[in-house]
C-alpha positions as CSV (number, residue, x, y, z in Angstrom):
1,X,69.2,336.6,100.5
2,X,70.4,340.0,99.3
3,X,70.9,342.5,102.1
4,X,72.5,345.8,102.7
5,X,72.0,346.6,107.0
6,X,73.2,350.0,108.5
7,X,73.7,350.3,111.7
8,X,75.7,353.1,113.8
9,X,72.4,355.9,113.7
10,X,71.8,358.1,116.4
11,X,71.1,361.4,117.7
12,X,74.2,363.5,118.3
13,X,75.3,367.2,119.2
14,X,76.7,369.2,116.2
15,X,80.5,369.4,116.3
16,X,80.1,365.4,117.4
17,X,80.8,362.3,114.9
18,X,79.1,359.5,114.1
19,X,80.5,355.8,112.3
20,X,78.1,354.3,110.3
21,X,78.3,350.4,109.3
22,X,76.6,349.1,106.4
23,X,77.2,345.0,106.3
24,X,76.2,343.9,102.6
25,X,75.1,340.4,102.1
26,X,75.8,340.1,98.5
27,X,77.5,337.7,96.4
28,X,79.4,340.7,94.4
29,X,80.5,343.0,97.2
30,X,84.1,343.1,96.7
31,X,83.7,343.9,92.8
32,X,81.1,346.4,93.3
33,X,81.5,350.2,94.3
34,X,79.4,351.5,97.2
35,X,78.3,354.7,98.3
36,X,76.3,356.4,100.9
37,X,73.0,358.7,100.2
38,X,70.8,360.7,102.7
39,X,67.6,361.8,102.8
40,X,66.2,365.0,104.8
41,X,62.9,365.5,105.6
42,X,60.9,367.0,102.6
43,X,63.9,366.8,100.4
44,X,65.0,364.3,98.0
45,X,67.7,362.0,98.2
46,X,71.0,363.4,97.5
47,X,74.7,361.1,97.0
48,X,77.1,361.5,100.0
49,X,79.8,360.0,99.1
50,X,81.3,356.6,97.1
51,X,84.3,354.5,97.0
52,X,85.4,352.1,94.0
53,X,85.9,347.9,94.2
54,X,89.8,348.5,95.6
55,X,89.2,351.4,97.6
56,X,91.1,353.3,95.1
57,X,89.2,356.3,94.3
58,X,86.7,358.0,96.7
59,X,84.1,360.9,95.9
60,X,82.4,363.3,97.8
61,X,79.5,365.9,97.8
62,X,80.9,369.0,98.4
63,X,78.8,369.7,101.3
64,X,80.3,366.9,103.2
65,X,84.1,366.5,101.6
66,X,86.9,367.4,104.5
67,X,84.0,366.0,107.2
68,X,83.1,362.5,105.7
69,X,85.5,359.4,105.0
70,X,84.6,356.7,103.4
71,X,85.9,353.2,103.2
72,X,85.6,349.4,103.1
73,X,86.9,346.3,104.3
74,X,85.9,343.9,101.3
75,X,87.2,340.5,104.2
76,X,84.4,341.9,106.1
77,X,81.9,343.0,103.3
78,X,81.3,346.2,105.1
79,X,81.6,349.2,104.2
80,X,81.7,352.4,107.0
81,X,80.9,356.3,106.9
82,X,83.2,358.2,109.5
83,X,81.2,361.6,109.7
84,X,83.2,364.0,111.8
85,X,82.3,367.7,112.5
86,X,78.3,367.2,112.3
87,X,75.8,369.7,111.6
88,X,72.3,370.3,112.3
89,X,71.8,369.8,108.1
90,X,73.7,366.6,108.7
91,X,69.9,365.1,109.8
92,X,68.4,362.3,107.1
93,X,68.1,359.2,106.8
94,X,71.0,357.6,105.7
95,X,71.3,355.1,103.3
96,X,74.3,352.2,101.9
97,X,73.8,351.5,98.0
98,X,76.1,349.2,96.1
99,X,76.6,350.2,92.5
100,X,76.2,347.8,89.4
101,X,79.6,347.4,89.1
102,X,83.4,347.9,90.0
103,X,83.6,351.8,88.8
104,X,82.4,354.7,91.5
105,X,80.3,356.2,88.5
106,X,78.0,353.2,89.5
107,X,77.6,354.0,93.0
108,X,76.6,358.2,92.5
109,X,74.2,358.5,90.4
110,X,70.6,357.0,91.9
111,X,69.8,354.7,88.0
112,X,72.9,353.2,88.5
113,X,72.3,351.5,91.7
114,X,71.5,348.1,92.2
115,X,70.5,347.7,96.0
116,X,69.6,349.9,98.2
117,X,69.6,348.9,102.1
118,X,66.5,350.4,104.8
119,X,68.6,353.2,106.4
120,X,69.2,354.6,109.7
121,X,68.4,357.9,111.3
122,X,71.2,360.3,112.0
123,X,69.9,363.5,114.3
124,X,72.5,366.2,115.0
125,X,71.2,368.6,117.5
126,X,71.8,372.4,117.3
């Protein structure tokens, strides 16, 4: 059974932080680059932020880079989203993706993903 859960949602105030869990059930997790999307209401799903195999290399949207870290524990096959310094355009659904393989090119770009898990709500209040 492939699986990708996030958990760690909520509704917070801006200026607050949030840690977001994403616990992948998948045979390849610790050869395979993740990321983190969002998606606002009425907009379309934009990339976050994605880390390689090894942990490595990191990338972020500019819109959350100096806010966001990303990492992984591949002895857990989890990978987390520390989101410091929230906004109110911080709200969407977020979502945990693992790319197609080892490279962070296969965890940005939406074709290029291979599972996607059901996200969780993050609400920053104003």
């Amino acid at each position: 059974q492939v699986s990708l859960v996030e958990s760690g949602g909520g509704l917070v105030q801006a200026g607050g932080s949030l840690r977001l869990s994403c616990a992948a059930s998948i045979r390849t997790f610790s050869s395979s680059a993740m990321g983190w999307f969002r998606q606002a209401p009425g907009k379309e799903r934009e990339f976050v932020t994605a880390i390689n195999w090894n942990s490595r290399v990191t990338k972020y949207a500019d819109s959350v880079k100096g806010r966001f870290t990303i990492s992984r524990d591949n002895a857990k096959n989890t990978v987390y989203l520390q989101m410091n310094s929230l906004k109110p355009e911080d709200t969407a659904v977020y979502y945990c993706a693992a790319g197609r393989g080892e490279t962070i090119v296969t965890a940005i770009f939406d074709q290029s993903i291979r599972y996607w898990g059901q996200g969780t709500q993050v609400t920053v209040s104003s």
